[in-house]
C-alpha positions as CSV (number, residue, x, y, z in Angstrom):
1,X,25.1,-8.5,-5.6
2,X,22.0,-10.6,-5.1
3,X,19.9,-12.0,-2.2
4,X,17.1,-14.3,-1.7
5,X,13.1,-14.9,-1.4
6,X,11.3,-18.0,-2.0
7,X,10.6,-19.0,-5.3
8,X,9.3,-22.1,-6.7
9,X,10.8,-24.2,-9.3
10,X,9.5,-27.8,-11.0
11,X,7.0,-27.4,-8.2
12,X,9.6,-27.7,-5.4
13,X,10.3,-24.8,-2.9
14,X,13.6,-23.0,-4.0
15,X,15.4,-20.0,-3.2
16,X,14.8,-17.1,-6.1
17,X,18.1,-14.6,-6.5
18,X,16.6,-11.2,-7.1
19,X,19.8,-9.0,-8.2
20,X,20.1,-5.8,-5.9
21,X,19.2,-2.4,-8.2
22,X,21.4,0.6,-8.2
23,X,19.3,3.9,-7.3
24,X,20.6,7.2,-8.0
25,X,19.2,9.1,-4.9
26,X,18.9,12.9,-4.0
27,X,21.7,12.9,-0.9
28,X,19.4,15.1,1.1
29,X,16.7,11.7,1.5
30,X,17.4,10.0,4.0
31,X,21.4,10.2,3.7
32,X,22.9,13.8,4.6
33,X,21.4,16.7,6.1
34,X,22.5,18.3,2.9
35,X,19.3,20.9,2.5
36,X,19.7,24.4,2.1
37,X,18.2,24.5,5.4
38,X,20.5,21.7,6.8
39,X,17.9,19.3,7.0
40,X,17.4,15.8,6.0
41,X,14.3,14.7,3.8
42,X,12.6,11.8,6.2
43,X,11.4,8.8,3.8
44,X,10.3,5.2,5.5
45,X,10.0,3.9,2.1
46,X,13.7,4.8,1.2
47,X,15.0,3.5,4.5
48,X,13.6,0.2,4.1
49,X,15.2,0.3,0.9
50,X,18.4,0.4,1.7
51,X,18.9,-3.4,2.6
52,X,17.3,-4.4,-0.9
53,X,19.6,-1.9,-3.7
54,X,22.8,-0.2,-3.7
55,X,22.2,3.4,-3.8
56,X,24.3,6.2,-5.6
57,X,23.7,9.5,-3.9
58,X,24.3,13.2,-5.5
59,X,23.4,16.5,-4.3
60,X,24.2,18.9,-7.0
61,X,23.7,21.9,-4.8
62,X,26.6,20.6,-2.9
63,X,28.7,19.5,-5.5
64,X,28.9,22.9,-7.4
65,X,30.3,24.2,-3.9
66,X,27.7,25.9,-1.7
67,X,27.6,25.9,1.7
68,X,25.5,23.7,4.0
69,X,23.0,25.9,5.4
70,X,23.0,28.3,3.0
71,X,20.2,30.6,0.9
72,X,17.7,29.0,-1.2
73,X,17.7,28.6,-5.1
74,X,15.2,29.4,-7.4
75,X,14.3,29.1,-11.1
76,X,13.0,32.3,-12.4
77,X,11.4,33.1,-15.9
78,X,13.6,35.6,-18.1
79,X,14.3,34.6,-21.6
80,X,14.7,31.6,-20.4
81,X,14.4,29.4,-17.1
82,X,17.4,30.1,-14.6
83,X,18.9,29.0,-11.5
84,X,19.8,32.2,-8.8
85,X,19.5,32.9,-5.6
86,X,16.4,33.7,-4.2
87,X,17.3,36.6,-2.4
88,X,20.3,37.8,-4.1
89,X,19.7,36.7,-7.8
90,X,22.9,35.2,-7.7
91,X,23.1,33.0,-11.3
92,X,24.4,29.7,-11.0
93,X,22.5,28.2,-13.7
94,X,25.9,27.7,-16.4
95,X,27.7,26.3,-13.1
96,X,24.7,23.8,-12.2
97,X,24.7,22.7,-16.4
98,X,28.3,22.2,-16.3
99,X,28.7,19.6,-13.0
100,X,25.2,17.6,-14.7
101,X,27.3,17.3,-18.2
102,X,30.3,16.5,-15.7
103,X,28.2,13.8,-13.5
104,X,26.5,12.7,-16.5
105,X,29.9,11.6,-18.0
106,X,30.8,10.1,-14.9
107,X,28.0,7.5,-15.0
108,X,28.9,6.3,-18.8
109,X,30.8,2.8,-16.9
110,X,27.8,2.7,-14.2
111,X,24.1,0.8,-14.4
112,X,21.8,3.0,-13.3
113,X,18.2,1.0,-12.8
114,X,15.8,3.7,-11.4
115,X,16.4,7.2,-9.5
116,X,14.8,9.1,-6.6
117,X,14.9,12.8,-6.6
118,X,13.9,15.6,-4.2
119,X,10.4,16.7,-5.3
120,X,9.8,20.7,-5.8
121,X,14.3,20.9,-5.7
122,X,15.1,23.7,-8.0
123,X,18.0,21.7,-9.1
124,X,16.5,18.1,-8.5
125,X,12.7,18.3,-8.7
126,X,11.2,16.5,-11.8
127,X,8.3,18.2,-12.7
128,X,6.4,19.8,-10.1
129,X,9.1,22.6,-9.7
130,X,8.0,26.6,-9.0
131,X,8.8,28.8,-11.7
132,X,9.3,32.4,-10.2
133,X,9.0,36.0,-12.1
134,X,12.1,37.4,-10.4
135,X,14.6,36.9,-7.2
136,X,13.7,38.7,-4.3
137,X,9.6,39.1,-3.2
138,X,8.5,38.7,-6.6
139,X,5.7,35.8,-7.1
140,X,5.2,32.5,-8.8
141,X,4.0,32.4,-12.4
142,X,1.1,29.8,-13.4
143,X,3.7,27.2,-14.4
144,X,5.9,24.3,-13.5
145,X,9.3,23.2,-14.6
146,X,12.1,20.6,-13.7
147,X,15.1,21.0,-11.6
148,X,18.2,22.0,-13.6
149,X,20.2,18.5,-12.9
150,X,17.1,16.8,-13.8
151,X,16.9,18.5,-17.1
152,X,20.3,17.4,-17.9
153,X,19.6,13.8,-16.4
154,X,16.5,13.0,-18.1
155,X,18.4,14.5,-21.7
156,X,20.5,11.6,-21.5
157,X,19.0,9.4,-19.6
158,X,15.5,8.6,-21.4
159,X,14.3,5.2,-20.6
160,X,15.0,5.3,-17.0
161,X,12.5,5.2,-14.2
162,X,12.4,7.7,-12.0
163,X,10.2,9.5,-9.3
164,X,10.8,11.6,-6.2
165,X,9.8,10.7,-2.5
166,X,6.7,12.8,-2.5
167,X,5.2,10.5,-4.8
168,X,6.5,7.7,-4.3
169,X,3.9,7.7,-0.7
170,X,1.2,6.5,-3.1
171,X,0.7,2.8,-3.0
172,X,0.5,2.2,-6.9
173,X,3.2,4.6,-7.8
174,X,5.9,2.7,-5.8
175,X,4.6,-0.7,-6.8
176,X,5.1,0.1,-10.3
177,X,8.7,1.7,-9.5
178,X,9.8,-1.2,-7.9
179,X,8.6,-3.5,-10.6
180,X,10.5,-1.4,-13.4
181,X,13.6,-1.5,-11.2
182,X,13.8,-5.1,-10.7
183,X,12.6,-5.9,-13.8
184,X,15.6,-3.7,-15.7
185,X,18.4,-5.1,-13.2
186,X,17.2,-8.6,-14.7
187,X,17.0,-7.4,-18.1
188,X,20.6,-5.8,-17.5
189,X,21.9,-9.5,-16.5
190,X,20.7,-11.1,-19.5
191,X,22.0,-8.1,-21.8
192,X,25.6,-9.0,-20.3
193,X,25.2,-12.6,-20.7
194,X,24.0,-12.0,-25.0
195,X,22.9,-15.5,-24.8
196,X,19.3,-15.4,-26.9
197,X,18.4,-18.9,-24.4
198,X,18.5,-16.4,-21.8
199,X,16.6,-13.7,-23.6
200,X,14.0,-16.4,-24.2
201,X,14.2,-17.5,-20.7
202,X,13.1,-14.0,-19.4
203,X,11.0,-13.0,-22.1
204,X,9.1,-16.4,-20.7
205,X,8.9,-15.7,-17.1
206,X,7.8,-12.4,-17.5
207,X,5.2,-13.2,-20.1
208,X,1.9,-12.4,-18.1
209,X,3.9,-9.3,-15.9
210,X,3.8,-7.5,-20.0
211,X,0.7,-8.9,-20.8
212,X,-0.7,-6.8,-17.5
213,X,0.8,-3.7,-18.4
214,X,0.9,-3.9,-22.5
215,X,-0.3,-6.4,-24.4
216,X,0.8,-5.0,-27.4
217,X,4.4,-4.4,-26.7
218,X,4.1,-7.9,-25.4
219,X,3.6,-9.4,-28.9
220,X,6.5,-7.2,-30.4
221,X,8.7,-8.5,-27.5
222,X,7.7,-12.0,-28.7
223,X,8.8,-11.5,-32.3
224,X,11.6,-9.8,-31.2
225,X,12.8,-13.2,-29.2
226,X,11.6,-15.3,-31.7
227,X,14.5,-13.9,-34.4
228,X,13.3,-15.0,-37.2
229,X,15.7,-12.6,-39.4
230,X,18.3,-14.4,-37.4
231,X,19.8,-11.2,-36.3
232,X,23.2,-10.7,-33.9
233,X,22.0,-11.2,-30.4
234,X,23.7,-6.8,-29.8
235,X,21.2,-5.5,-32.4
236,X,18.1,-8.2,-31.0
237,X,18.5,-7.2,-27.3
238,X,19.0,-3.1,-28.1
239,X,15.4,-3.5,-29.7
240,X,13.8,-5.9,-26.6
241,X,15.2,-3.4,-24.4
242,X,13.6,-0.4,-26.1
243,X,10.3,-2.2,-26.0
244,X,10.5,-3.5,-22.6
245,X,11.4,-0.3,-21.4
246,X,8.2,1.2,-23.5
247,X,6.1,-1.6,-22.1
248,X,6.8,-0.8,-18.9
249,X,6.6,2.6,-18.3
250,X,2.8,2.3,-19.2
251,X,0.9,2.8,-16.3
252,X,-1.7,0.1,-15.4
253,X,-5.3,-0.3,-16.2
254,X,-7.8,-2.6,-14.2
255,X,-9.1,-4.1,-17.4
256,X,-5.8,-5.1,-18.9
257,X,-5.3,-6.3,-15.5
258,X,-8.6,-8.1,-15.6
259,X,-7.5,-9.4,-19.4
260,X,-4.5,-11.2,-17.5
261,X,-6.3,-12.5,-14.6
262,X,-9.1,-14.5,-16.9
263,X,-6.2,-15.9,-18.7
264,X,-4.5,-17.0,-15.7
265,X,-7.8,-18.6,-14.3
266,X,-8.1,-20.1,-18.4
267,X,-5.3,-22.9,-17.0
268,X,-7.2,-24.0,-13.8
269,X,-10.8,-23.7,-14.7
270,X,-11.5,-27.2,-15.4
271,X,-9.5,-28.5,-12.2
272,X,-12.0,-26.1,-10.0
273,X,-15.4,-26.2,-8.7
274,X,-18.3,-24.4,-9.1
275,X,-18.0,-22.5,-5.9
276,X,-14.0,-22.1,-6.2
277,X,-14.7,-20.6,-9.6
278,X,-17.8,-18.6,-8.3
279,X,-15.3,-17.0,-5.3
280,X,-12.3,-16.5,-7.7
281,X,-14.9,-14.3,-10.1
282,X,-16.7,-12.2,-7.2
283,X,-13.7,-11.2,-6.2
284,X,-12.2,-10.4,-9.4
285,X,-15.5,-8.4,-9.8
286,X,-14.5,-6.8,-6.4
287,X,-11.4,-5.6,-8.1
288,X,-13.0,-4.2,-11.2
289,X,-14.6,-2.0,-8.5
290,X,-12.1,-0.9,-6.5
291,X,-13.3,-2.6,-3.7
292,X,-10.1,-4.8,-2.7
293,X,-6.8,-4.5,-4.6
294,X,-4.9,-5.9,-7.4
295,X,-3.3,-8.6,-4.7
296,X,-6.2,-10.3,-4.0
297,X,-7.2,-12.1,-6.8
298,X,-4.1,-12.5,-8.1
299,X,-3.0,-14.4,-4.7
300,X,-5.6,-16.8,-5.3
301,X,-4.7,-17.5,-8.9
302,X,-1.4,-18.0,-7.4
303,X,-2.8,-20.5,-4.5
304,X,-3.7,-22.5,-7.5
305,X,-0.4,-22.0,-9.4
306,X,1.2,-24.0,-6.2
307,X,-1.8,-26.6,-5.6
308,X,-1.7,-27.9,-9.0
309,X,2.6,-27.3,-9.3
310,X,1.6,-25.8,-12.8
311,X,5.9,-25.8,-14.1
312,X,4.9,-22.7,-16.8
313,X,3.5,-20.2,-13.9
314,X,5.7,-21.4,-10.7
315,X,8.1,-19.2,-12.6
316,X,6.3,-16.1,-13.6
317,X,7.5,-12.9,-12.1
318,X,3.8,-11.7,-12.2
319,X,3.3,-13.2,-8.8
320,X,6.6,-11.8,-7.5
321,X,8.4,-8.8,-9.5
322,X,9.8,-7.4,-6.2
323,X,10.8,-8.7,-2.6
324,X,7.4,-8.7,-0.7
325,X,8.2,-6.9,2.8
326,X,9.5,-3.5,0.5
327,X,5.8,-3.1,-0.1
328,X,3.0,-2.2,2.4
329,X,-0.5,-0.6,2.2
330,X,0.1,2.0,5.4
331,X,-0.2,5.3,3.2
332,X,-4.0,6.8,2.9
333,X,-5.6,4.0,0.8
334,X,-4.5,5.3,-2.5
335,X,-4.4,2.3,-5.0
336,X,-6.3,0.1,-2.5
């Protein structure tokens, strides 16, 4: 399924399809009151999502057949890490391993572009999970572990983005997840088409998006494309996938951001005047700061893009990796 935002295209107004991701969610966020405490986990971000991907839900405490409300799970330290009751010390750890193999197997016909998990779940937290000396009133140890469905998950699962709705209220955090996601559901597309005009296609739009987050993995996804050993399109796009994936999941820096920028101002500097250059650099100075965000000088780079109807950049997903209105600076300033 797709739907639309404005794009530009030969430097005429045009309707860009962005292809709708499929998110494996938690079914306590913002779906069931599946909790053990028969709640539902509140998240505005996740709601406003719903109109913009197709979501897969799961809650594992559920599936394995406990009761909504019921007592709360915990992982305790013995050997090894287990799943029991809290108060009973119940162990449901093989059962919880055996529906994640199950579920697991399940997905093997299903694209899976990015998944949101219940931070601190015992069964689906990712990494900021309490590890427990014993059931009962026994305390904490200094350590934290993942949820036991997550375990399994991640195991099979190792390219994947994926983050749970406690931190996905920072601003950075959920602009980079929703870049990765819409970035792989496009990938996805051109991996089904195995045309290598397509490859080259999205390798070009989303030249100066990999050059902001790895440069480096941005030339090896160039000579990847360029197929010089004249491979068979399966084996080239298994390896662009790997290092897209990889070039990715690197988290951004200002100065590779500032690296992209000056190339991006490198097309229009001769077409600008002194003071248009002078306002462009102050602000990209601003940036290097952290006095205003990313957004702003790359919005006036992309003012230009439109002015002077530069074909080669109308197109690049840089100015654009997600739909706008999922993405809004109303949490507490972080990545501002």
């Amino acid at each position: 399924m797709i739907y639309k935002i404005r794009l530009y295209e030969r430097g005429q107004l045009r309707m860009r399809n962005f292809r709708k991701p499929t998110i494996l969610i938690s079914g306590c966020i913002e779906d069931q009151p599946c909790r053990y405490d028969g709640a539902m986990v509140k998240s505005s971000f996740v709601k406003k999502l719903k109109n913009h991907v197709n979501f897969m839900t799961v809650c594992p405490e559920v599936a394995i057949g406990l009761p909504t409300p019921r007592q709360a799970l915990r992982i305790i330290l013995s050997k090894e890490e287990r799943l029991v009751f809290s108060k009973t010390g119940e162990d449901l750890t093989e059962k919880m391993k055996e529906f994640s193999k199950s579920f697991i197997k399940g997905l093997s016909a299903t694209e899976i572009h990015g998944v949101i998990l219940k931070s601190r779940s015992p069964s689906c937290g990712i990494k900021d999970v309490k590890v427990y000396k014993n059931y009962g009133k026994a305390p904490c140890i200094p350590k934290k572990t993942s949820g036991v469905f997550t375990k399994e998950f991640s195991n099979q699962f190792k390219n994947i983005v994926m983050e749970d709705e406690g931190r996905l209220l920072n601003y950075n955090i959920r602009q980079h997840f929703l870049t990765r996601i819409y970035a792989v559901a496009d990938l996805k597309e051109v991996k089904r088409k195995k045309d290598i005009k397509e490859l080259i296609r999205f390798q070009s739009e989303n030249k100066y998006l990999l050059m902001a987050y790895s440069p480096n993995n941005l030339k090896k996804l160039g000579k990847i494309t360029a197929n010089h050993e004249k491979r068979n399109i399966e084996e080239v796009l298994k390896e662009y996938e790997y290092y897209f994936n990889k070039a990715l999941s690197t988290e951004l820096k200002p100065m590779r951001n500032v690296n992209m920028l000056l190339h991006l101002f490198g097309y229009f500097s001769k077409d600008l005047s002194k003071n248009e250059k002078v306002f462009f650099l102050e602000h990209l100075e601003n940036y290097s700061n952290k006095k205003v965000p990313f957004s702003v000088p790359l919005e006036i780079i992309h003012g230009w893009v439109i002015r002077f109807k530069n074909k080669y950049l109308l197109n690049q997903t840089i100015f654009e990796a997600f739909p706008k209105d999922l993405l809004e600076v109303t949490d507490s300033g972080k990545g501002v």
